[in-house]
N, C-alpha and C positions, 0 to 999 in steps of 0.2 A: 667443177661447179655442182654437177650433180651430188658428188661423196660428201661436198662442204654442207649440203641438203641431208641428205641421208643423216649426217654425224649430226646435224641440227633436231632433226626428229628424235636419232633416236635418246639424243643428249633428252628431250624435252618430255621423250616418255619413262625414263628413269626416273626423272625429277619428280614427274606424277605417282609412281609407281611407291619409292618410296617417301612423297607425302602419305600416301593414305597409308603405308605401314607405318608412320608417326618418326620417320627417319627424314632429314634434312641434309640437305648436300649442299656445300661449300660452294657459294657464290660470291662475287662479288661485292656485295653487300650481306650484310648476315643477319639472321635475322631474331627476331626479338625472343630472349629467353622466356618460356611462361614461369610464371612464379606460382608455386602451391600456398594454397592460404589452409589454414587446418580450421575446424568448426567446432567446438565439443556441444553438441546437443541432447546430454545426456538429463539438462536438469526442465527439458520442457513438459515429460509428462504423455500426456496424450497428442501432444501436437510433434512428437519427433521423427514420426515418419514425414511429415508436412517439408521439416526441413530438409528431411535426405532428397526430397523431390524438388524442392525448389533449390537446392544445390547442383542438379542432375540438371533442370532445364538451363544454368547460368552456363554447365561447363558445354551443354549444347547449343550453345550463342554466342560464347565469347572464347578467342584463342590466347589471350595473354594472362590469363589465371585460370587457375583451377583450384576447386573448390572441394576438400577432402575432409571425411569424419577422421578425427583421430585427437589425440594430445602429445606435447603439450599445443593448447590451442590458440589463437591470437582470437578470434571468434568465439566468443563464449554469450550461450543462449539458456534464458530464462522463461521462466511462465507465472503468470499471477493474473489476478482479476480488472487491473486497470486499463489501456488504454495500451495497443501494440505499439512501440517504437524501438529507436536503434538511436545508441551513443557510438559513434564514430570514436576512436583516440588517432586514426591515423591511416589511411592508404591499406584496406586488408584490415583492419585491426577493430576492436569493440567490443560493447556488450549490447545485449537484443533482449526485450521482454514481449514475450506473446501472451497479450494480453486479452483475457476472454470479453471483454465489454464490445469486441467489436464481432467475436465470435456468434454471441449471443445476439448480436444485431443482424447477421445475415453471412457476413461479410464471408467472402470464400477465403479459407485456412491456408491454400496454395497461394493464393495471390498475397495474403498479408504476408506470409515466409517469404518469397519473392523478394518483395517489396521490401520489407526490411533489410535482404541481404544486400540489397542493391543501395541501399544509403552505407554500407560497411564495404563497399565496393567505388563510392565515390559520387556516388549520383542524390542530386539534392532534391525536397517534393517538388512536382510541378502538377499545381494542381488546374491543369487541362481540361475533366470534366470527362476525360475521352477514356473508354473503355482499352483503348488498345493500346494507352501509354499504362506503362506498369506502373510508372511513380507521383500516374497521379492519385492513386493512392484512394480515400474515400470520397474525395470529388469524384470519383464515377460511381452508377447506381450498388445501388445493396446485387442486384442483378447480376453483375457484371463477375463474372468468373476467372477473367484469364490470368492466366502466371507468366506470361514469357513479355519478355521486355521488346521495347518493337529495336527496329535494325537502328534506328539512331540512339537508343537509349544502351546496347549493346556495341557500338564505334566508339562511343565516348567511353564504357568502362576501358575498353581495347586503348581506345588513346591513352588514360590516364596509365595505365599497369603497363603498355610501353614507355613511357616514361617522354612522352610527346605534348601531353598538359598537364597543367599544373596541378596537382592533387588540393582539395579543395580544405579550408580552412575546419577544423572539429568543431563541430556542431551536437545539437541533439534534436530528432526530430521526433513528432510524435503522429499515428494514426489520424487522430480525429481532424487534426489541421487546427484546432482551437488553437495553438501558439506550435511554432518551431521555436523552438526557444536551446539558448545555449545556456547560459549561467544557470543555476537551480538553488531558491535556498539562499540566494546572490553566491553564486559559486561553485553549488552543489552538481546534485545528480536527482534524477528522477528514482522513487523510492525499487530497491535491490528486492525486498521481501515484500511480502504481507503484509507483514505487523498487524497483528489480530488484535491487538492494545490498543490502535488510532480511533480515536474520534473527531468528526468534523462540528465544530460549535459553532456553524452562520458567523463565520466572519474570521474566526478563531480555530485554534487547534487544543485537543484536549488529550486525553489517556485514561485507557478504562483501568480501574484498579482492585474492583471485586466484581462481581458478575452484574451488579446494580447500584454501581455507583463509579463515578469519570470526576478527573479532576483536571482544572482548567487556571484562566488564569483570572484574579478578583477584578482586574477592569473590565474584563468582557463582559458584555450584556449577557445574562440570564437567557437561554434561547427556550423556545417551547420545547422543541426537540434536538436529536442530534442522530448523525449517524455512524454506528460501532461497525468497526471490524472490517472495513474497506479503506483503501490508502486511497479509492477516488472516492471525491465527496460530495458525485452526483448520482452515483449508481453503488449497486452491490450492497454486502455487511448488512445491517439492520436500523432501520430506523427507530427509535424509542421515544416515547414520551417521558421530558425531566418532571417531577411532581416536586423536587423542592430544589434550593439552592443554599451550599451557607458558606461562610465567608469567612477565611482565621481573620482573627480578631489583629493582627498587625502587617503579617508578608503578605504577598499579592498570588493569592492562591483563594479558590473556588472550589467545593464539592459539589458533584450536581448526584442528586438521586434517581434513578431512571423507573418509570412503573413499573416494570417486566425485569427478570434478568436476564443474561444475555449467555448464551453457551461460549463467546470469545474468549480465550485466554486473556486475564488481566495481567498486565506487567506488574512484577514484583518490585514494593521497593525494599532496598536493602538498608542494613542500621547503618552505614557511612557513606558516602558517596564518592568518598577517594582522595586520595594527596595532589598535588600539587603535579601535573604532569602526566594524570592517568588519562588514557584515550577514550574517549566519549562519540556519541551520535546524536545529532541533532536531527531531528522530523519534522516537515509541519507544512502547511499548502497556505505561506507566505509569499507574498512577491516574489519574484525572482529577479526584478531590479534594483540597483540601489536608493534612488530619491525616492520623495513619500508621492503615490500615487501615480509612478511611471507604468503601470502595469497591473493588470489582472491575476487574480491567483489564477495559480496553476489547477487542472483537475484533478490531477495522482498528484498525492504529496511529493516532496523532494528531500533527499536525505544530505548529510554534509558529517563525514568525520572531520573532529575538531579533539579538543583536551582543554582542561583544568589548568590555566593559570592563575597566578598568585594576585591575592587578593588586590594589591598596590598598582593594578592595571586596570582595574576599574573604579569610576569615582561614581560615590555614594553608596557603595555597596556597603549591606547590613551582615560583615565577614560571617558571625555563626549559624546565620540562617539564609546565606546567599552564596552563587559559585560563581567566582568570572569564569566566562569560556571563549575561548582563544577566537579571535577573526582571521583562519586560516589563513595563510599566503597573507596576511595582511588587508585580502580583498573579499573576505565570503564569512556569512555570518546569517544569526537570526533576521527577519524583516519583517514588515506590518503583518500580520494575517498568521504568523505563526505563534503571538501570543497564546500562552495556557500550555505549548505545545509540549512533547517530551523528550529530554535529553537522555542518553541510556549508555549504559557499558556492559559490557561483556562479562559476565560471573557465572564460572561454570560452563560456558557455554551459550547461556541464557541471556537474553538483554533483560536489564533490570533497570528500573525508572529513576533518576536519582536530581532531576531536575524537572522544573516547567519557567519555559519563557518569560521574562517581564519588561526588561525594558534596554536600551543601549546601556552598556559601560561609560560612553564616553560624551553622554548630552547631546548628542549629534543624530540630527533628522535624518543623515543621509545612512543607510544601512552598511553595516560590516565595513565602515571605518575605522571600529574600535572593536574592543570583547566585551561581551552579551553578558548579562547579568539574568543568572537562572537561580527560581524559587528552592535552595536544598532541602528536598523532599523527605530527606532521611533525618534530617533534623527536627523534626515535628514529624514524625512516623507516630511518635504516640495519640499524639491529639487527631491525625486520621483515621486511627485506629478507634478512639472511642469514639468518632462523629459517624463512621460508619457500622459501626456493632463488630468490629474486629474485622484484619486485616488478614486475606491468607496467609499462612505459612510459607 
């Protein structure tokens, strides 16, 4: 009885002994492999040590993942001026933009890292209010400092990455709580870059095209001003006063003149806009529902790759001065509020402007049922050119 004691102990301080060397011994049961998630945080900028440390507090909270800088990464983290959040694609997987608008607000740099890893980790906002839950995100004060997830926000990653609950549906969520919103765009994503080229037109989307002058779309109302060079279109970029507005004389296209110039890169357009099948970008801080009026714009624009179908897919389109553009998956497309906005492709490297917003392809209220019908920019590139006193190079 006693030895059957003894072998129990000493069975029981082995077991301890190598736990803490990170060695595991054959029981009965076995137990949960950890899974490495890789991170590449190379494109955040000033905020990359932010991540290395709020990967450091996850792997000191949670045993069933671990969280490492390297490539290739399933984690891929970004930085820009809008509004911090995290697209999920999957259990470990995403992309994250640290966005300075909440930076500049107060918000602690370790807790937004945190927090965003923890939505690519599985965890949805809950917004509590309480400083000591990590995901609730900007419901707690500007005050409120901490990084580390409390013990039930930590059991549940542990659950999900043992593979004990159900990994949670892809989402997208964003910092300020104004919308978690998944569709973008109806379909899209929350905007990837900058885009020094966007302009917000009250209500509408536009694109700057020389340092002092944006071109939008001819139904939009005339706004007194607008604001350049931020993808959100409540902060940031520059605000201008428009001093005139003129109108082509037949497609549904707006010049606005701004009193000031603006140091933003204006997107180039180019003499063609492309054949039939070239891959395009659609921009704009439109709905991101389908029916008219489900939904408020978005803050940060939303981006949606898309392409150049053939003209016999849109009806009433004006072929030499118009472009069907594809309603991806059949389900994602332009929607109310990104009229004026810019469609762009890849030349050189460079996004160059080759479209602006106007109306559905297919007569149909409900968005991205059909392919969008976009103003081609490059086709009356001359007539821009002499409304504005010439067009960069």
């Amino acid at each position: 009885m006693l030895r059957r004691q003894l072998r129990r102990a000493a069975l029981a301080m082995l077991v301890a002994i190598l736990a803490a060397a990170g060695t595991q011994l054959a029981t009965g049961a076995p137990a949960a492999a950890v899974r490495t998630v890789y991170y590449d945080a190379s494109r955040t900028g000033e905020f990359r040590t932010n991540f290395d440390q709020a990967a450091q507090i996850w792997n000191s909270r949670v045993s069933t993942v671990r969280l490492l800088a390297g490539t290739p990464a399933s984690i891929t983290i970004y930085v820009d001026d809008g509004w911090p959040r995290a697209q999920p694609t999957g259990l470990g997987s995403g992309r994250i933009w640290m966005g300075r608008t909440a930076v500049n607000q107060g918000y602690d740099r370790n807790r937004i890292a945190a927090h965003e890893l923890g939505h690519i980790l599985g965890l949805p906002d809950r917004r509590t209010g309480l400083c000591s839950d990590l995901m609730s995100g900007s419901s707690a004060p500007v005050s409120c400092r901490n990084a580390n997830p409390s013990a039930a926000e930590a059991s549940r990653v542990n659950s999900l990455f043992a593979g004990t609950l159900a990994a949670p549906t892809s989402t997208t969520y964003t910092w300020n709580g104004d919308s978690d919103i998944a569709p973008m765009v109806v379909g899209g994503r929350p905007a990837s870059e900058s885009y020094p080229f966007m302009v917000y037109v009250s209500g509408c989307t536009g694109t700057l095209i020389k340092a002092n002058w944006a071109v939008t779309a001819k139904h939009c109302s005339t706004p007194s001003s607008v604001r350049v060079g931020s993808i959100n279109r409540s902060s940031g970029g520059t605000v201008v006063r428009v001093t005139r507005a003129v109108n082509h004389p037949s497609v549904d296209v707006k010049l606005l003149q701004l009193a000031s110039s603006v140091t933003y890169a204006p997107a180039p357009i180019p003499s063609t806009s492309g054949a039939v099948g070239t891959a395009t970008r659609i921009i704009g801080w439109g709905q991101t529902c389908a029916p008219r009026g489900c939904g408020s714009a978005p803050t940060v624009a939303n981006e949606l790759d898309t392409s150049i179908v053939a003209d016999s897919r849109c009806s009433g389109i004006n072929g030499p001065y118009e472009i069907c553009t594809n309603n991806t998956n059949g389900n994602s497309g332009a929607c109310y509020g990104d009229s004026g906005g810019p469609q762009v492709r890849r030349v050189n490297g460079v996004w160059n402007l080759i479209g602006a917003t106007s109306r559905a392809g297919n007569n149909n209220s409900t968005c991205a049922t059909g392919p969008s019908i976009y103003v081609d920019l490059p086709s009356i590139r001359s007539w821009i050119s002499t409304q504005v006193g010439g067009l960069p190079v």
